[in-house]
C-alpha positions as CSV (number, residue, x, y, z in Angstrom):
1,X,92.7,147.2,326.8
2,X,95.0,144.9,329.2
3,X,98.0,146.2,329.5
4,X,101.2,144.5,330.7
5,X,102.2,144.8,334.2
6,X,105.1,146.7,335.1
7,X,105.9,143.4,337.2
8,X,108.1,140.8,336.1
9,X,106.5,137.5,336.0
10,X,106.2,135.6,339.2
11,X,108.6,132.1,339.4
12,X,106.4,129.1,338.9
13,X,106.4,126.8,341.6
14,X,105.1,124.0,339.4
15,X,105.5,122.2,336.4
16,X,102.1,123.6,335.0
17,X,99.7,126.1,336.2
18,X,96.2,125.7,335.4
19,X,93.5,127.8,336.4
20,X,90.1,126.6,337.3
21,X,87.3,129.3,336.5
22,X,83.7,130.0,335.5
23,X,83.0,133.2,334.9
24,X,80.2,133.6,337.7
25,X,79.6,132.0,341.1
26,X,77.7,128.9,342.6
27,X,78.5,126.2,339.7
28,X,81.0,124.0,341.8
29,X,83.8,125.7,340.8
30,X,85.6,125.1,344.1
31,X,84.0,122.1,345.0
32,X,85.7,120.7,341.5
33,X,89.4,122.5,341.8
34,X,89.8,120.7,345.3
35,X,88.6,117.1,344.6
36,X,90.7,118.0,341.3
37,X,93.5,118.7,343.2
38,X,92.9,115.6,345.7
39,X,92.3,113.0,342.9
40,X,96.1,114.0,341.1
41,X,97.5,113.7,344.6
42,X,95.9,110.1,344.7
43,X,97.8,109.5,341.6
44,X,101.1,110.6,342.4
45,X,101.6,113.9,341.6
46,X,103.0,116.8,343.6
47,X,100.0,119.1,344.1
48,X,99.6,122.5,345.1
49,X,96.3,124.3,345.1
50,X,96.1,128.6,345.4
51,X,92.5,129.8,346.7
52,X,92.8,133.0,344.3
53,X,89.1,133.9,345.9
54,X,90.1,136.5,348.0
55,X,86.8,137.9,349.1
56,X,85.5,134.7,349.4
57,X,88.3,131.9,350.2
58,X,86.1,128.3,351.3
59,X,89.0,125.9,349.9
60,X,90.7,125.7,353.5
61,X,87.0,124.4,355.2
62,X,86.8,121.8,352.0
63,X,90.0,120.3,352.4
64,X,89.3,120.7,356.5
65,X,91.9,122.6,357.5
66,X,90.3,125.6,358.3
67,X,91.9,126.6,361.4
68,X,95.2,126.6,359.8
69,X,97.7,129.4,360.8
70,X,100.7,130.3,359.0
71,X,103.9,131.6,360.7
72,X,106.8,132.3,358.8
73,X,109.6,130.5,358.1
74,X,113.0,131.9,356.7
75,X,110.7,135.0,355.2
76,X,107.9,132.4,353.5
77,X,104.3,131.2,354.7
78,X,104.4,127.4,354.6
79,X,101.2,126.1,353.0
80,X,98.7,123.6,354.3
81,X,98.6,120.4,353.5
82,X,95.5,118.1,353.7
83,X,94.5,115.1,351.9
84,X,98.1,115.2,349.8
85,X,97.6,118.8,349.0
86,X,99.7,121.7,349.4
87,X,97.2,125.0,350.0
88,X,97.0,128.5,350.8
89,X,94.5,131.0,351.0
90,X,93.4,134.0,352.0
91,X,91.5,132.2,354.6
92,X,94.5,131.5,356.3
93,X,94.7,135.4,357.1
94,X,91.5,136.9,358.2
95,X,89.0,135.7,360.8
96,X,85.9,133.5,359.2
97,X,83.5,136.7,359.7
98,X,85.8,139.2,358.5
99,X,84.4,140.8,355.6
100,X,87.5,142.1,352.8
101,X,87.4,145.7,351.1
102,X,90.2,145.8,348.9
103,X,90.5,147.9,345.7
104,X,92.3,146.0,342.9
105,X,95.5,147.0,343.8
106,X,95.7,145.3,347.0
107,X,94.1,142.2,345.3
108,X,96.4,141.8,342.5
109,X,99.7,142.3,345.5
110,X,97.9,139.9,347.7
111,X,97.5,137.2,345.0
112,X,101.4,137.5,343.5
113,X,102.2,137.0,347.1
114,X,100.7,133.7,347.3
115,X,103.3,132.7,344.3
116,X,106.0,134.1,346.1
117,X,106.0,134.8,349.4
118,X,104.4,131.2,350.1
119,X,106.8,128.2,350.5
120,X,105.4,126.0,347.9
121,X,107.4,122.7,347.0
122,X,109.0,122.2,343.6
123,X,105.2,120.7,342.5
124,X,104.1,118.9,339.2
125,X,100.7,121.1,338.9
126,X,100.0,124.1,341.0
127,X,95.6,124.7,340.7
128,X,94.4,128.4,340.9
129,X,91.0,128.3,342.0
130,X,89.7,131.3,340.5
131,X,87.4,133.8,342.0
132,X,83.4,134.5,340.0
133,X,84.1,137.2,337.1
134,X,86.7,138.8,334.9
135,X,88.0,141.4,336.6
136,X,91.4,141.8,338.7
137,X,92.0,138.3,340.0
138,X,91.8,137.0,336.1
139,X,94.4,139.8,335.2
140,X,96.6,139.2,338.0
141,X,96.7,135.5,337.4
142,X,96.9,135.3,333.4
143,X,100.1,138.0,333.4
144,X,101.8,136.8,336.4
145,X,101.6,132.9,335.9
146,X,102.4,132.0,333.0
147,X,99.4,129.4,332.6
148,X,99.4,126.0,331.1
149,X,95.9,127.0,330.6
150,X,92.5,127.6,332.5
151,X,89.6,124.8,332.7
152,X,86.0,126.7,332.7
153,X,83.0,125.2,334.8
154,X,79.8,125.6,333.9
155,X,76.4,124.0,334.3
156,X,74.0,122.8,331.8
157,X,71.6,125.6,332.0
158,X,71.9,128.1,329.6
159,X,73.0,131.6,331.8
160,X,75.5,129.6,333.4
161,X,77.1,129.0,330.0
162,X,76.4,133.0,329.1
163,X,78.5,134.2,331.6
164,X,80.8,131.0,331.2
165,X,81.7,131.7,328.0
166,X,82.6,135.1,329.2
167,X,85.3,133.8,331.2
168,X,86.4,132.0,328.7
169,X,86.7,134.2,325.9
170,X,88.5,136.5,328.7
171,X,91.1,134.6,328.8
172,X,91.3,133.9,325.1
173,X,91.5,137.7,325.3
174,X,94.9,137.7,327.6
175,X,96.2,134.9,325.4
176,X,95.9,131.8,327.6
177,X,95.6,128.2,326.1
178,X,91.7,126.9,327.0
179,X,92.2,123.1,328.3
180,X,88.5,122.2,328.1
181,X,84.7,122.8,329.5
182,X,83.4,120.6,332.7
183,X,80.0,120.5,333.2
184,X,79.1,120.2,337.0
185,X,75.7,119.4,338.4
186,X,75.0,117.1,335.6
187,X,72.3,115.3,336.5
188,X,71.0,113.4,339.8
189,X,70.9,110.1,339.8
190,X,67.4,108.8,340.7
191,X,67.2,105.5,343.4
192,X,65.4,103.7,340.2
193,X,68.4,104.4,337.6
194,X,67.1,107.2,336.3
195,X,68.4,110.9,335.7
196,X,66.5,113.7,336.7
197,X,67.8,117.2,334.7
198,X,68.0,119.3,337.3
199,X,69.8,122.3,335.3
200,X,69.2,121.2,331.6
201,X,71.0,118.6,329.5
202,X,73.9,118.9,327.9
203,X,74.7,122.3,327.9
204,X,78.1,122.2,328.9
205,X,78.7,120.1,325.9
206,X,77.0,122.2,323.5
207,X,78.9,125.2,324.9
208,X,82.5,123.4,324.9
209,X,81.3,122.6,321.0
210,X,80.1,126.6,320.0
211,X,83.5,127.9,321.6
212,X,85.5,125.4,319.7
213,X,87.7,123.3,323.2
214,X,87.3,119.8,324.4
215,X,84.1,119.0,326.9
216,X,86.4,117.5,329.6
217,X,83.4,115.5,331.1
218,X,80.3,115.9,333.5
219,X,80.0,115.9,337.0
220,X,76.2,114.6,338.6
221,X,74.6,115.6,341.2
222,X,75.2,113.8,344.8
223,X,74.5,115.2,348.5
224,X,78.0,113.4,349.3
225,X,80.1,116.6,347.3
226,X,78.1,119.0,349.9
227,X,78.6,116.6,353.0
228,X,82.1,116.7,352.1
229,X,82.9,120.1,350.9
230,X,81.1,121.4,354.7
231,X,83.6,118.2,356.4
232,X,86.8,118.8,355.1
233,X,87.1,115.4,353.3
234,X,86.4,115.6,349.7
235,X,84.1,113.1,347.8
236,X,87.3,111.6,346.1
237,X,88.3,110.5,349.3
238,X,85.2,109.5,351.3
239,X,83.0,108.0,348.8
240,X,85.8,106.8,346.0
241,X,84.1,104.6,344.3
242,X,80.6,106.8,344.0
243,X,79.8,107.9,340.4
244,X,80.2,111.5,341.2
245,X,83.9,110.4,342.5
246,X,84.9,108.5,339.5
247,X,83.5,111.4,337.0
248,X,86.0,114.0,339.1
249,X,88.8,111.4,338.3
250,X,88.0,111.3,334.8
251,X,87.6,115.1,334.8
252,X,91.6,115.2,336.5
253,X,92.7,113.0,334.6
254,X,91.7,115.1,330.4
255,X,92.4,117.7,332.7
256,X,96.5,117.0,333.2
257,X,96.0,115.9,329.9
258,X,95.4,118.7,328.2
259,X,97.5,120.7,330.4
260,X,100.8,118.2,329.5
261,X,99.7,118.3,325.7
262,X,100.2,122.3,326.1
263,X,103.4,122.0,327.9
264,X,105.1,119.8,325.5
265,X,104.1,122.0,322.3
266,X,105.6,125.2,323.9
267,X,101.7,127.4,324.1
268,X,103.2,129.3,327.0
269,X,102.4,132.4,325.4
270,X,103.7,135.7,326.6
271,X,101.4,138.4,327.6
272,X,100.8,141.2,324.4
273,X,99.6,144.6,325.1
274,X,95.8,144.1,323.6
């Protein structure tokens, strides 16, 4: 069913490449591969993030460096860099309103441009912020990359985990190492110290438990992850010590984890005609 590109894979810019994904839209995903990427650039390491959402890039308002323009330099784009971060994205490219009609194609030469036509540093953990779905973007990304493995987002209601496990056993499918389940939108936290289950309980648990992978944490509910995603100054950074903060750092921290764990046992695993 996949097939391997006639494309040699692209040179890895990082140490590990981990994708971030959920299988359909509106669970956070973004919102958690940027503070993600912020919180392991708190801690030291060389970060890079790829906005692989080409029809729908939002990482360069998050991190607040949305008027960023690219001009290149000895034949490369250099990235952005915001917050410690190292970013590109499609948003660099078009105008805010401009709507992009690609066929797959065009996606999948757009997105292995981003590896190498983009002058990323010699980084410790390059971030793919995936795009909603299994289709082209996932394809491109699991044969081109050589992953350290992909992180799947979900909340605790029970569609999001249907089409979350999809994504998941997609890239089981194209042979790439599953570092664990987050749960996002958790809970919110009620002014007298109670939780309100806004989406369920404990679904992303029970999911990360069916499809046999760590549960890398949960993520609450807090207006501060919106007021920062729409300000360009992630929750890890304005509101540090917040709940919702420290859970992302905990989330960063099984994520690189996992991701090292992988690394050091050799599970890059080539690409097999399915």
């Amino acid at each position: 069913m996949f097939a391997r590109p006639p494309q040699s894979p692209a040179p890895r810019p990082a140490k590990s490449v981990i994708a971030i994904a959920s299988g359909k839209g509106g669970v956070g995903k973004s919102t958690v591969a940027v503070n993600v990427a912020v919180a392991l650039a708190q801690a030291g390491h060389r970060v890079g993030l790829l906005d692989a959402d080409i029809y729908g890039p939002n990482t360069p308002m998050m991190l607040g460096v949305k008027e960023y323009q690219p001009a290149a330099v000895d034949g490369k784009l250099p990235p952005a860099r915001a917050h410690g971060v190292e970013l590109f994205s499609m948003g660099f490219i078009v105008k805010p309103e401009q709507a992009i009609i690609w066929r797959g194609p065009m996606l999948d030469k757009a997105i292995r441009q981003f590896m190498t036509d983009v002058a990323w540093s010699q980084l410790d953990y390059l971030l793919v912020d995936m795009p909603p779905g299994t289709g082209d973007a996932q394809l491109t990304v699991s044969q081109a990359f050589a992953l350290a493995g992909a992180v799947i987002v979900t909340l605790p209601q029970a569609v999001s985990q249907a089409d979350a496990r999809r994504g998941l056993e997609g890239f089981r499918q194209m042979e790439v190492p599953i570092l664990g389940v987050v749960e996002n939108m958790s809970y919110l936290a009620l002014p007298d110290g109670g939780k309100l289950d806004v989406f369920g309980q404990g679904g992303g648990r029970q999911f990360a438990a069916a499809a046999g992978v760590p549960f890398l944490g949960e993520i609450p509910m807090d207006p501060q992850v919106r007021v920062g995603g729409d300000g360009g100054t992630p929750v890890v950074v304005s509101h540090p010590a917040s709940p919702v903060a420290q859970a992302l750092l905990q989330v960063a921290r099984a994520i690189v984890e996992r991701a090292d764990a992988a690394a050091s046992q050799n599970t890059f695993i080539p690409i097999t005609e399915i």
